[in-house]
N, C-alpha and C positions, 0 to 999 in steps of 0.2 A: 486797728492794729495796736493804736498807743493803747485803745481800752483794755485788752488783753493781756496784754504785755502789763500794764498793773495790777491784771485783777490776781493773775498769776506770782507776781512779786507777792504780794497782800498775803496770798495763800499759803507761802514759803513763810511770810514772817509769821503768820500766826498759826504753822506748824512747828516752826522754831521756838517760839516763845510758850508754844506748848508743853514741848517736851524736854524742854532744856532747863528742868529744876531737877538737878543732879548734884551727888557730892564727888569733889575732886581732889578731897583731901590727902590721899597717895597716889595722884597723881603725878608725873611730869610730864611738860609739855616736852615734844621730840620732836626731830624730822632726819633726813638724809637725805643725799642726791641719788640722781638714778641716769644710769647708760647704759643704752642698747643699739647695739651694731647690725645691721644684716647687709652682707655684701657676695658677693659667687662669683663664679668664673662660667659661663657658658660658650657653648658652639653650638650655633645652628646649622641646621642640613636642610635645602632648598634647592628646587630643580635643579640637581648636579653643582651647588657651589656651597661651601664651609665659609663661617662669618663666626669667628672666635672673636669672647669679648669680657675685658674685666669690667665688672663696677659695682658699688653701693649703693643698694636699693632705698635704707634708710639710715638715718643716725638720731636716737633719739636721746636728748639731753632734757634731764630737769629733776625738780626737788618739791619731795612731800612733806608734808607737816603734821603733825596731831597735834593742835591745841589743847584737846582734851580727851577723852574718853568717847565725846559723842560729834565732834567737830574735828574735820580733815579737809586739809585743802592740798591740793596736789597743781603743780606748773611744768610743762611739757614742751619744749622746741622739737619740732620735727624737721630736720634738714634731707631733704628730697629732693630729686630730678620733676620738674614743674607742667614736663610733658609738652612746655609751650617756649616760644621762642630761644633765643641763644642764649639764655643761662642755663649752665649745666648743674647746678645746685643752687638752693632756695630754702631760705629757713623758715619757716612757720611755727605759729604757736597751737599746737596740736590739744591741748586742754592748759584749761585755766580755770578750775572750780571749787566751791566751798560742797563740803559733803557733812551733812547730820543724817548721824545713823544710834536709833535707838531700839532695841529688840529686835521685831522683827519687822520694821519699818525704815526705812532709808529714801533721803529727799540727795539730788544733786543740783548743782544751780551752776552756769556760766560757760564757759567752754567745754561741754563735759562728751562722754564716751554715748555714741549710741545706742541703742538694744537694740536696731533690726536683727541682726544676726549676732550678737555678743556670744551668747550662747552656742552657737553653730559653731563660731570661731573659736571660743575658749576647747572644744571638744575634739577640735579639728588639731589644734596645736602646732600646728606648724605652720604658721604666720612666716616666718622669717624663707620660709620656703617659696610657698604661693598665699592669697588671699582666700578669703571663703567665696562660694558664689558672688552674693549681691556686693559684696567689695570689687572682686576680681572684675566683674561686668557693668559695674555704674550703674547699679540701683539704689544705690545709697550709699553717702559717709560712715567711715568710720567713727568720726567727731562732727558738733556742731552746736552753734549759739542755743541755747535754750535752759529749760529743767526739767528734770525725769523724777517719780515717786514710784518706789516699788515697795510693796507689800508681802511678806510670807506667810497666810493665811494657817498653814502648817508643813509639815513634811510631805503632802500631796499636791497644792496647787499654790501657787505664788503670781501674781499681777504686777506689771510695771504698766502705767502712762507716763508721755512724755510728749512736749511741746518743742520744737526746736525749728529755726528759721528754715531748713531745708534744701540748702545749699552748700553746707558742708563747710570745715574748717576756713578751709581758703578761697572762702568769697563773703564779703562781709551783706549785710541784708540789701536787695536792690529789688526787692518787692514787696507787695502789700499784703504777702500768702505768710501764711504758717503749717509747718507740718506737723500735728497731732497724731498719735500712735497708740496704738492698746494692744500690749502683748499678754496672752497666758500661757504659764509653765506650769507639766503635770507630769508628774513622778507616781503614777499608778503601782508600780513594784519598782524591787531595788535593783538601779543600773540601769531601769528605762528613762528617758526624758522623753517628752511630751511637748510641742510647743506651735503655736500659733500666734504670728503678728500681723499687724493691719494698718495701715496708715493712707493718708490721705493729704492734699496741695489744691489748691487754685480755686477759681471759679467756677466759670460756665463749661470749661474741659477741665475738669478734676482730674489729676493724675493721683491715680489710687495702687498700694502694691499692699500683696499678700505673700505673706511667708508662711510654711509652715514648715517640722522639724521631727524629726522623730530618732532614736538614738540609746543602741546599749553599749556601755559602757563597763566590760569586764573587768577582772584584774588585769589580763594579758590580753584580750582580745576587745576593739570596739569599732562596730559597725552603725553606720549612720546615713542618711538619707532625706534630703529636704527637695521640696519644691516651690518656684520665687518666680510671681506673675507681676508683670508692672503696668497697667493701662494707663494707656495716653500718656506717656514717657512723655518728661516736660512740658505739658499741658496742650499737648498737639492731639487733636483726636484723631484714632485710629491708631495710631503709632504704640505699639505695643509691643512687648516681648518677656521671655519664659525660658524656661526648663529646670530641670534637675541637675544633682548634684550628688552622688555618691560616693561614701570613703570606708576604707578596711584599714584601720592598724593592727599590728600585733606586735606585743610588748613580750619578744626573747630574753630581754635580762635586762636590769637598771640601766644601761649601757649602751643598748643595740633594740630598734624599733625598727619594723617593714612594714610600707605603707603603698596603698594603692589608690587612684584616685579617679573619676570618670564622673565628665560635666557634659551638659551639650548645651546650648544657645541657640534659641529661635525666633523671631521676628515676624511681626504681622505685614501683611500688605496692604497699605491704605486705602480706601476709594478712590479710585483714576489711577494711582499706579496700575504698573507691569510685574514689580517683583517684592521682597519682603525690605522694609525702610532698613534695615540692619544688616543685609546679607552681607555686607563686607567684613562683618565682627563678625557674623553667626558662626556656627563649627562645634565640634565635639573635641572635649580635651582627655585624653590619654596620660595616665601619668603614675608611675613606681620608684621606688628609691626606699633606701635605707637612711634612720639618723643614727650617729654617733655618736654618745656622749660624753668624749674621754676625760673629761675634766670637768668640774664644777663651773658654771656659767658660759661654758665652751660646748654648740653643738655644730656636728659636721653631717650634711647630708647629700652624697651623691643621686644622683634620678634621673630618667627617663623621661622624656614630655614629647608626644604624638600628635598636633595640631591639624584636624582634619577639617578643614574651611566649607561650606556650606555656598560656597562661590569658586564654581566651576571653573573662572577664568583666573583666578588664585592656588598657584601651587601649595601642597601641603608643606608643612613642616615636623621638621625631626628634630630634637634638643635635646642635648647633656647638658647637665649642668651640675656644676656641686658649690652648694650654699653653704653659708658660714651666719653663727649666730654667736655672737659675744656680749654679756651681761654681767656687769661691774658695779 
């Protein structure tokens, strides 16, 4: 692990010191802070009972910098519900990394953003609403300890690898694994994307996941469609699960967006089980709604959400909900 973890440092610096013979002479160095809000109001509908409920899904606080031209570092607090015991909010440092980016090459180092699904998500766009697949089901972070190298070969295919500890922002390393990834992106014609990732954890039960992505991307109209396999979910063998993930937007005016959305979650059954290790999560997701844009860093999105459980003895659920996204 130490050996790694140097040899990959090493790499960075002598990608750095590669490409870092530039002139900065009109330059200046700059930065700014950064806020982003996502909070809603929902009600859910469950075997004949309503459960209304406010609250803020995230709040993100923090501040970018450009040193130079080819040097950027960005710092991020993510304040969240922890999902665990009796704190109702939780601050975390959601990225903390230096970025060199030179043509069509770009290195990140430290607490940095992802790629399993970046792309899925940036496309999807509406984050502050719901997550992409492998976020929304825990197949992976959004952020995590490591460094990623992407490459843009040209306007048709583009490569990222990336090393990162594999447990996500908020759990610091507490094993001897690393999770390595190789994604390729292919832009065949204009407004399709292309993409396939890969990555892999552990030892003698490797937990391996496959992404792949596919996506056009109109003026007004963008239809998109991935599917996300994860064997041996946290290095358990057998324990596996999958599905797809399908979305329509369509862009009415700068202003007003309708959107549709259909996931399902399925789960393997191990040797010696009865039933699939997941069925409590498993289920198919239902989901419509409009965004609103009426103001500059303000967007408003009412929707629909049809939660159909995959676990017989788990009634369905119904959800309204309308999200709020505010960016300052």
């Amino acid at each position: 692990m130490k050996r790694l973890a140097f040899l990959l440092l090493a790499m960075l610096c002598i990608v750095t010191m590669t490409f870092s013979q530039t002139s900065t002479e009109d330059f200046k160095p700059n930065g700014k802070p950064l806020a982003l809000l996502f909070t809603h109001y929902t009600s859910a509908f469950s075997d004949g009972e309503m459960n209304p409920s406010f609250g803020i899904t995230r709040a993100y606080l923090g501040y970018e910098y450009n040193f130079s031209p080819e040097f950027y570092a960005k710092v991020v607090m993510d304040v969240g519900d922890p999902k665990v015991g009796a704190f109702d909010r939780v601050a975390y440092l959601k990225n903390a990394y230096v970025q060199y980016k030179k043509g069509n090459f770009k290195a990140d180092f430290g607490m940095i953003s992802t790629k399993q699904f970046k792309i899925s998500e940036k496309i999807w766009g509406f984050r502050y609403i719901e997550k992409s697949f492998q976020d929304a089901y825990g197949m992976n972070s959004s952020a995590d300890y490591g460094m990623s190298f992407d490459y843009k070969f040209n306007d048709f295919i583009s490569v990222d690898f990336s090393v990162i500890n594999g447990e996500g922002y908020k759990v610091l390393q507490s094993d001897d694994f690393v999770r390595p990834g190789l994604g390729i992106t292919v832009n065949p014609v204009k407004n399709i994307t292309a993409r396939v990732f890969g990555d892999y954890m552990g030892d003698e039960n490797k937990q391996q996941s496959l992404a792949t992505f596919l996506a056009y991307t109109g003026e007004k109209l963008t239809l998109a469609g991935e599917y996300n396999y994860q064997k041996n979910v946290d290095m358990q063998d057998g324990y596996d699960y999958y599905g797809p993930s399908f979305y329509a937007i369509f862009k009415s005016s700068d202003k007003l967006k309708i959107f549709g959305r259909f996931d399902e979650l399925n789960s393997s059954t191990p040797d010696g089980e009865e039933g699939a290790w997941n069925l409590e999560d498993d289920g198919k997701l239902f989901m419509a709604g409009v965004e609103i844009n009426p103001l500059k860093g303000v967007k408003v999105a009412p929707n629909f959400r049809f939660w159909d459980t995959a676990d017989n003895d788990i009634p369905n659920t119904s959800y309204l909900y309308l999200n709020l996204e505010l960016k300052f």
